[in-house]
N, C-alpha and C positions, 0 to 999 in steps of 0.2 A: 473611261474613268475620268475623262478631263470634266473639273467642273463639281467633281466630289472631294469634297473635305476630306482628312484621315480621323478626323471629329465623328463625321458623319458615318464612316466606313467600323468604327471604334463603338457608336453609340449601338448602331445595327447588330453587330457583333455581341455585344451586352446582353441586347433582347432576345437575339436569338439562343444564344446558350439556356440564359433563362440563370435562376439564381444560384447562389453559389451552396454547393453543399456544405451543412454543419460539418464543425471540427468535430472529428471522430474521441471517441475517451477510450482511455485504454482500457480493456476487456480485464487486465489480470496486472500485481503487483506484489514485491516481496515484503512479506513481513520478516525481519531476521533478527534470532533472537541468541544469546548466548546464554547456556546451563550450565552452573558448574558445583559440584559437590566436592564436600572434602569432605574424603571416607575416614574411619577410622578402621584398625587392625582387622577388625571381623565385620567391616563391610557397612557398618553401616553408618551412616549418612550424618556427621557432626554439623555439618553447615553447609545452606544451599545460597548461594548468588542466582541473579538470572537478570540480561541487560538484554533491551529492545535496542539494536542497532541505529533506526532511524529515528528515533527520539532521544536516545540516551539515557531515558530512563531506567532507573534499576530498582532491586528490591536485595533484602539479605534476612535472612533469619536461622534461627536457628535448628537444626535437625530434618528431615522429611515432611514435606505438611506437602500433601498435594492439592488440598483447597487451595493454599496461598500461590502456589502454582499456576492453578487456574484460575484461579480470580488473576493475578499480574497478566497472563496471555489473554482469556478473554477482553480485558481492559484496551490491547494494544490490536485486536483483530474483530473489528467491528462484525458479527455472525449477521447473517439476514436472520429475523425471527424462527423460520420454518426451518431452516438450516438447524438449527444449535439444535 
């Protein structure tokens, strides 16, 4: 080894691996979302809340509406087309 670089020995090294693998993405992530109703006496539904954790975005209206529901989650969980 007398007579070789740690240059030379480091560059070798380089080529022979070969390139460096792409950073990996992560496969899966949370969407987390908070629901909340306030019932009235026979149950049913006077005002809904619902907060997307990671944005803090929220919504609030009034009574049951499950479109508005879904329109707020879809908004915050991008579907792949063929999914939804």
């Amino acid at each position: 080894m007398k007579g070789i670089s740690p240059e030379h020995i480091a560059s070798q090294a380089r080529e022979l691996a070969g390139p460096l693998p792409e950073a990996s993405v992560p496969r899966q992530r949370i969407a987390a979302f908070h629901v909340e109703f306030l019932l009235e006496s026979d149950n049913r539904v006077h005002h809904t809340n619902v907060l997307h954790h990671q944005t803090g975005d929220h919504a609030t209206w009034a009574e049951w509406n499950e479109e508005k529901l879904l329109i707020f989650l879809r908004a915050h969980i991008p579907l792949p087309v063929a999914g939804t």
